[in-house]
C-alpha positions as CSV (number, residue, x, y, z in Angstrom):
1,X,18.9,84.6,-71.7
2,X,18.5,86.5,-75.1
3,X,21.4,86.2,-77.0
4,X,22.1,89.6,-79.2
5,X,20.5,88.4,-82.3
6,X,17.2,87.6,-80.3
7,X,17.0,90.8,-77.7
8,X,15.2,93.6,-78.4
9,X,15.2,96.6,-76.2
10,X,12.0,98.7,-75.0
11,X,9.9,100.0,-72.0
12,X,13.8,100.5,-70.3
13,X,14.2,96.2,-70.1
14,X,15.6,93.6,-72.7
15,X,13.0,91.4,-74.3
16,X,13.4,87.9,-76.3
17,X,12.1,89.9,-79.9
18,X,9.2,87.0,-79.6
19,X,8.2,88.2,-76.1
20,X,7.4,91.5,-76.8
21,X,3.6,91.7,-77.2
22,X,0.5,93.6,-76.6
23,X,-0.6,92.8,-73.4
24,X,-4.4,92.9,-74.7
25,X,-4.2,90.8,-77.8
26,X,-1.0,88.9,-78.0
27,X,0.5,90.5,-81.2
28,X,4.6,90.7,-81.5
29,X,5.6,94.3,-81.3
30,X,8.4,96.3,-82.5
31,X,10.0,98.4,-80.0
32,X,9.6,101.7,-79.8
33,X,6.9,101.4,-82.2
34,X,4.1,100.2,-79.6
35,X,2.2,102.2,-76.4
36,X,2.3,101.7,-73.0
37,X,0.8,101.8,-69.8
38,X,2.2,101.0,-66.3
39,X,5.0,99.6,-68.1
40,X,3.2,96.8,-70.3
41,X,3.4,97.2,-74.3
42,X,0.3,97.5,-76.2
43,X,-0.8,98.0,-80.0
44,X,-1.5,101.5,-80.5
45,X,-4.6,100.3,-82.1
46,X,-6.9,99.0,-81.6
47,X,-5.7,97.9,-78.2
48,X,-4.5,101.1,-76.4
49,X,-6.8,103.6,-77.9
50,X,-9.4,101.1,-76.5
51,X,-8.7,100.1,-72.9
52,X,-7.1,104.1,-72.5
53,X,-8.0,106.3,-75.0
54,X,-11.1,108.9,-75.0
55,X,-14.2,107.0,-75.2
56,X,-17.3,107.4,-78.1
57,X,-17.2,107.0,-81.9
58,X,-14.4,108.3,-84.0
59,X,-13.0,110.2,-81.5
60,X,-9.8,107.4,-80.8
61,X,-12.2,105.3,-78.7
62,X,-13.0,101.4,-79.0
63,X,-15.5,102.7,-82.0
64,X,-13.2,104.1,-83.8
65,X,-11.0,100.6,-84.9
66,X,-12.8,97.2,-86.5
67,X,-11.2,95.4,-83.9
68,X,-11.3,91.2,-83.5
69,X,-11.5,90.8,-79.6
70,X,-8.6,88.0,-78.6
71,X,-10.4,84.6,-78.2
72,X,-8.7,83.3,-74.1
73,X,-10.0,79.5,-73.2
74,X,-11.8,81.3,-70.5
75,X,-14.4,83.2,-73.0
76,X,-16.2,82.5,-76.0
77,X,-15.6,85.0,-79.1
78,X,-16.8,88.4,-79.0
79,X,-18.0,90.6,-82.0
80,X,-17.6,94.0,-82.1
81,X,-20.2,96.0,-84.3
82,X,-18.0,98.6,-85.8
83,X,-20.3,98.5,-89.6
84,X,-21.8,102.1,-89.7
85,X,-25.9,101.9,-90.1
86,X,-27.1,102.0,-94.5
87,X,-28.9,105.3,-93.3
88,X,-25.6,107.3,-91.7
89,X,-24.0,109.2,-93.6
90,X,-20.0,109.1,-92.4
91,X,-17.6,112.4,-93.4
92,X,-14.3,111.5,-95.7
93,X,-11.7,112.2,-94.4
94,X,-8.0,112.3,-94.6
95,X,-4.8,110.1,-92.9
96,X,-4.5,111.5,-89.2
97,X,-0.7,110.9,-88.2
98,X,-1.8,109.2,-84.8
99,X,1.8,109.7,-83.2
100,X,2.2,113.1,-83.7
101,X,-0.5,113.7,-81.1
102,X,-0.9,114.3,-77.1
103,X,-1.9,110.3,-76.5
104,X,-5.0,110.2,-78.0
105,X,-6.7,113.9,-77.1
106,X,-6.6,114.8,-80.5
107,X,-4.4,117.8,-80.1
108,X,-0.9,117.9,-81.2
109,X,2.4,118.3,-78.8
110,X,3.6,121.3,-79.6
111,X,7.3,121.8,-78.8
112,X,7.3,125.0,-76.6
113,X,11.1,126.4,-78.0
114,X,10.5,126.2,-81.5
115,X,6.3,126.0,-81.8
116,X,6.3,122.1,-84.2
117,X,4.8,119.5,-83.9
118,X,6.7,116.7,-81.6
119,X,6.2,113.5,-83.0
120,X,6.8,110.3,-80.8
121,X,9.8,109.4,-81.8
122,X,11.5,112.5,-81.5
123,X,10.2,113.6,-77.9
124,X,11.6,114.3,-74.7
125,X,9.0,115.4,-71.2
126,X,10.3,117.7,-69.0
127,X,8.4,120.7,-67.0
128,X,5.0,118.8,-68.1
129,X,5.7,119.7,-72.0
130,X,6.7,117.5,-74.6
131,X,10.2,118.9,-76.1
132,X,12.2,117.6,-79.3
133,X,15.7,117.1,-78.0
134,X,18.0,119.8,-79.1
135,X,15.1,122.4,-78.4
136,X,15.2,121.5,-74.5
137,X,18.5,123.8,-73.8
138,X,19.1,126.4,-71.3
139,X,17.6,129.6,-71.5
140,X,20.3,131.2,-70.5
141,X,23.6,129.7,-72.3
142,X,21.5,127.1,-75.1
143,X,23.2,124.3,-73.5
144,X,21.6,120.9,-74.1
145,X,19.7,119.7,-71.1
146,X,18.5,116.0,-70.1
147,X,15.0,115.5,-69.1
148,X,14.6,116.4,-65.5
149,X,17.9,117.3,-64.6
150,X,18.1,121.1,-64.8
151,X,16.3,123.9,-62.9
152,X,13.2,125.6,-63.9
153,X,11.8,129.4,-63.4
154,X,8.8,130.6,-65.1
155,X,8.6,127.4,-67.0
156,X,12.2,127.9,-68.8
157,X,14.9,125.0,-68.3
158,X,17.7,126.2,-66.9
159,X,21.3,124.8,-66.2
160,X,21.6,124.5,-62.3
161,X,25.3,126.1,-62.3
162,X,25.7,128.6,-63.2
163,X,23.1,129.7,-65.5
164,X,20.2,129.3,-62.3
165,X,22.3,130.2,-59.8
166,X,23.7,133.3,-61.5
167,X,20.1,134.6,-62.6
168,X,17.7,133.2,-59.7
169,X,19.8,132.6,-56.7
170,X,20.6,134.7,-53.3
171,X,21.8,138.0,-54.6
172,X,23.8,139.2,-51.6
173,X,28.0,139.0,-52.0
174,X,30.3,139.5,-49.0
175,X,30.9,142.9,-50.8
176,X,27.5,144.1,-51.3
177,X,27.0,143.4,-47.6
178,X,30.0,145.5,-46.6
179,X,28.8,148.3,-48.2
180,X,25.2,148.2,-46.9
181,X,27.1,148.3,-43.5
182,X,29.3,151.1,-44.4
183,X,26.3,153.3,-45.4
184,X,24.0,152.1,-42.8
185,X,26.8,153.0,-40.1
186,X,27.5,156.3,-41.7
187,X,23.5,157.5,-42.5
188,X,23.2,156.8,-38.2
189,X,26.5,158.4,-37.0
190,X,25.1,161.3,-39.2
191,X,22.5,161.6,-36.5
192,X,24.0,160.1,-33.3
Protein backbone atom coordinates (compact mmCIF):
# COMPACT_ATOMS: atom_id res chain seq x y z
CA UNK A 1 0.00 0.00 0.00
CA UNK A 2 0.93 3.67 -1.12
CA UNK A 3 1.83 5.56 1.70
CA UNK A 4 0.63 9.48 1.26
CA UNK A 5 3.98 10.69 -0.05
CA UNK A 6 3.84 7.95 -2.83
CA UNK A 7 -0.09 7.92 -3.90
CA UNK A 8 -1.28 9.74 -6.54
CA UNK A 9 -4.83 9.94 -7.44
CA UNK A 10 -6.48 9.58 -11.06
CA UNK A 11 -9.02 7.70 -13.35
CA UNK A 12 -11.25 7.60 -9.75
CA UNK A 13 -8.34 4.92 -8.06
CA UNK A 14 -5.07 5.63 -5.99
CA UNK A 15 -1.91 4.83 -7.76
CA UNK A 16 1.84 4.24 -6.35
CA UNK A 17 3.05 7.87 -8.39
CA UNK A 18 5.60 5.17 -10.24
CA UNK A 19 2.60 3.11 -11.48
CA UNK A 20 0.82 5.43 -13.27
CA UNK A 21 1.79 5.01 -16.92
CA UNK A 22 0.66 5.04 -20.41
CA UNK A 23 -0.61 1.87 -21.14
CA UNK A 24 1.02 1.98 -24.82
CA UNK A 25 4.50 3.11 -24.08
CA UNK A 26 5.32 2.80 -20.40
CA UNK A 27 5.96 6.58 -19.61
CA UNK A 28 5.10 7.82 -15.78
CA UNK A 29 2.21 10.18 -16.04
CA UNK A 30 1.01 12.95 -13.98
CA UNK A 31 -2.54 12.71 -13.09
CA UNK A 32 -4.96 14.49 -14.43
CA UNK A 33 -2.59 15.54 -17.00
CA UNK A 34 -2.82 12.21 -19.17
CA UNK A 35 -5.99 10.60 -21.57
CA UNK A 36 -7.88 7.69 -21.10
CA UNK A 37 -9.81 5.06 -22.45
CA UNK A 38 -11.77 2.30 -20.82
CA UNK A 39 -10.24 3.38 -17.76
CA UNK A 40 -6.30 2.88 -18.70
CA UNK A 41 -4.04 6.20 -18.75
CA UNK A 42 -2.27 7.08 -21.85
CA UNK A 43 0.07 9.97 -23.19
CA UNK A 44 -1.99 12.39 -24.97
CA UNK A 45 0.55 12.08 -27.55
CA UNK A 46 1.70 10.42 -29.36
CA UNK A 47 0.01 7.42 -27.68
CA UNK A 48 -3.77 8.35 -27.56
CA UNK A 49 -4.03 10.47 -30.58
CA UNK A 50 -2.65 7.29 -32.21
CA UNK A 51 -4.45 4.09 -31.07
CA UNK A 52 -7.96 6.63 -30.77
CA UNK A 53 -7.62 9.72 -32.39
CA UNK A 54 -8.87 10.59 -36.24
CA UNK A 55 -6.72 8.83 -38.59
CA UNK A 56 -4.42 10.49 -41.70
CA UNK A 57 -1.65 13.22 -41.59
CA UNK A 58 -1.77 16.15 -39.45
CA UNK A 59 -5.15 15.84 -38.65
CA UNK A 60 -4.27 14.31 -34.74
CA UNK A 61 -3.58 10.91 -36.28
CA UNK A 62 -0.47 8.50 -35.77
CA UNK A 63 1.13 10.98 -38.72
CA UNK A 64 0.84 13.75 -36.95
CA UNK A 65 3.61 12.94 -33.84
CA UNK A 66 7.43 11.57 -34.51
CA UNK A 67 6.72 8.88 -32.32
CA UNK A 68 9.53 5.97 -31.08
CA UNK A 69 7.30 2.70 -31.07
CA UNK A 70 8.02 0.92 -27.40
CA UNK A 71 10.55 -1.85 -27.97
CA UNK A 72 8.48 -5.39 -25.81
CA UNK A 73 10.90 -8.71 -25.80
CA UNK A 74 8.21 -10.03 -28.02
CA UNK A 75 8.99 -7.63 -31.16
CA UNK A 76 11.84 -6.19 -32.76
CA UNK A 77 12.00 -2.17 -33.12
CA UNK A 78 9.74 -0.51 -35.30
CA UNK A 79 10.42 2.91 -37.20
CA UNK A 80 7.95 5.13 -37.96
CA UNK A 81 8.51 7.46 -41.06
CA UNK A 82 7.12 10.69 -39.85
CA UNK A 83 10.21 13.02 -42.16
CA UNK A 84 8.02 14.87 -44.76
CA UNK A 85 9.35 14.12 -48.54
CA UNK A 86 12.33 17.21 -49.85
CA UNK A 87 9.59 17.93 -52.55
CA UNK A 88 6.38 18.72 -50.00
CA UNK A 89 5.97 21.66 -49.18
CA UNK A 90 4.38 21.68 -45.26
CA UNK A 91 2.14 25.01 -44.12
CA UNK A 92 3.57 26.99 -40.75
CA UNK A 93 1.72 27.04 -38.51
CA UNK A 94 1.03 28.11 -35.03
CA UNK A 95 0.74 26.22 -31.24
CA UNK A 96 -2.74 24.34 -31.26
CA UNK A 97 -3.88 24.13 -27.41
CA UNK A 98 -4.61 20.28 -27.77
CA UNK A 99 -6.80 20.25 -24.51
CA UNK A 100 -9.01 22.75 -25.23
CA UNK A 101 -10.55 20.54 -27.87
CA UNK A 102 -13.54 17.88 -28.26
CA UNK A 103 -10.88 14.67 -27.92
CA UNK A 104 -9.13 15.05 -30.90
CA UNK A 105 -12.03 16.27 -33.68
CA UNK A 106 -10.43 19.44 -34.02
CA UNK A 107 -13.32 21.45 -32.83
CA UNK A 108 -13.40 23.18 -29.55
CA UNK A 109 -15.99 22.41 -26.50
CA UNK A 110 -17.90 25.15 -26.30
CA UNK A 111 -19.57 25.74 -22.92
CA UNK A 112 -23.33 26.00 -23.88
CA UNK A 113 -24.27 28.82 -20.78
CA UNK A 114 -21.67 31.25 -21.37
CA UNK A 115 -20.40 30.35 -25.33
CA UNK A 116 -16.02 29.70 -24.14
CA UNK A 117 -13.98 27.54 -24.71
CA UNK A 118 -13.93 24.54 -22.03
CA UNK A 119 -10.62 23.45 -21.46
CA UNK A 120 -9.85 19.95 -19.84
CA UNK A 121 -9.17 20.83 -16.78
CA UNK A 122 -11.97 22.91 -16.14
CA UNK A 123 -14.87 20.63 -17.50
CA UNK A 124 -17.78 18.95 -16.36
CA UNK A 125 -20.35 16.43 -19.04
CA UNK A 126 -23.76 16.46 -18.47
CA UNK A 127 -26.86 16.47 -21.09
CA UNK A 128 -24.02 15.31 -23.81
CA UNK A 129 -22.18 18.94 -23.54
CA UNK A 130 -19.08 19.76 -22.03
CA UNK A 131 -19.91 22.53 -19.18
CA UNK A 132 -17.35 24.61 -16.93
CA UNK A 133 -18.50 24.17 -13.40
CA UNK A 134 -20.27 27.15 -12.18
CA UNK A 135 -21.93 27.59 -15.66
CA UNK A 136 -23.97 24.13 -15.17
CA UNK A 137 -26.73 25.75 -12.76
CA UNK A 138 -30.36 25.65 -12.90
CA UNK A 139 -32.17 27.45 -15.31
CA UNK A 140 -34.65 28.31 -13.24
CA UNK A 141 -33.03 29.52 -9.69
CA UNK A 142 -28.88 29.52 -11.02
CA UNK A 143 -28.36 26.98 -8.40
CA UNK A 144 -25.10 24.99 -8.88
CA UNK A 145 -25.81 21.55 -10.24
CA UNK A 146 -23.51 18.21 -10.20
CA UNK A 147 -23.09 16.31 -13.29
CA UNK A 148 -26.05 14.04 -13.83
CA UNK A 149 -27.98 14.69 -10.95
CA UNK A 150 -30.62 17.25 -11.98
CA UNK A 151 -33.51 17.20 -14.54
CA UNK A 152 -33.39 18.21 -18.03
CA UNK A 153 -36.15 19.93 -20.54
CA UNK A 154 -35.27 21.26 -23.79
CA UNK A 155 -31.67 20.61 -23.01
CA UNK A 156 -31.67 23.09 -19.86
CA UNK A 157 -30.46 21.56 -16.36
CA UNK A 158 -32.84 21.95 -13.99
CA UNK A 159 -33.07 21.30 -10.18
CA UNK A 160 -35.52 18.29 -9.59
CA UNK A 161 -37.42 20.20 -6.66
CA UNK A 162 -38.67 22.49 -7.07
CA UNK A 163 -37.46 24.30 -9.94
CA UNK A 164 -38.60 20.99 -12.41
CA UNK A 165 -41.38 20.08 -10.67
CA UNK A 166 -42.84 23.69 -10.37
CA UNK A 167 -42.24 24.49 -14.25
CA UNK A 168 -42.68 20.86 -15.98
CA UNK A 169 -44.59 18.72 -13.70
CA UNK A 170 -48.52 17.67 -13.44
CA UNK A 171 -50.36 20.97 -13.40
CA UNK A 172 -53.63 19.91 -11.83
CA UNK A 173 -54.10 21.01 -7.72
CA UNK A 174 -56.94 19.68 -5.61
CA UNK A 175 -58.33 23.32 -6.17
CA UNK A 176 -58.16 23.56 -9.78
CA UNK A 177 -59.95 20.26 -9.95
CA UNK A 178 -62.82 21.54 -7.70
CA UNK A 179 -63.41 24.15 -9.79
CA UNK A 180 -63.47 22.26 -13.16
CA UNK A 181 -66.20 20.19 -11.25
CA UNK A 182 -68.07 23.16 -10.08
CA UNK A 183 -68.37 24.57 -13.62
CA UNK A 184 -68.71 21.36 -15.30
CA UNK A 185 -71.75 20.54 -12.92
CA UNK A 186 -73.30 23.95 -13.31
CA UNK A 187 -72.71 24.41 -17.46
CA UNK A 188 -75.03 20.67 -17.40
CA UNK A 189 -77.61 21.50 -14.72
CA UNK A 190 -78.02 24.58 -17.03
CA UNK A 191 -79.39 22.19 -19.52
CA UNK A 192 -80.77 19.23 -17.54
Amino acid sequence: EATSSEKVTSLGKDWHKFCLKCERCNKTLNPGGHAEHDGKPYCHKPCYAALYGPKGVNIGGAGSYVYDAPVSEDTAPVAMETKPKAEEKKATRGPVKAASFSSFSGQPNICPRCNKTVYFAEKVSSLGKDWHRPCLRCERCSKTLAPGSHAEHDGQPYCHKPCYAVLFGPKVSTLMFQLSNYIYDNKISKYV
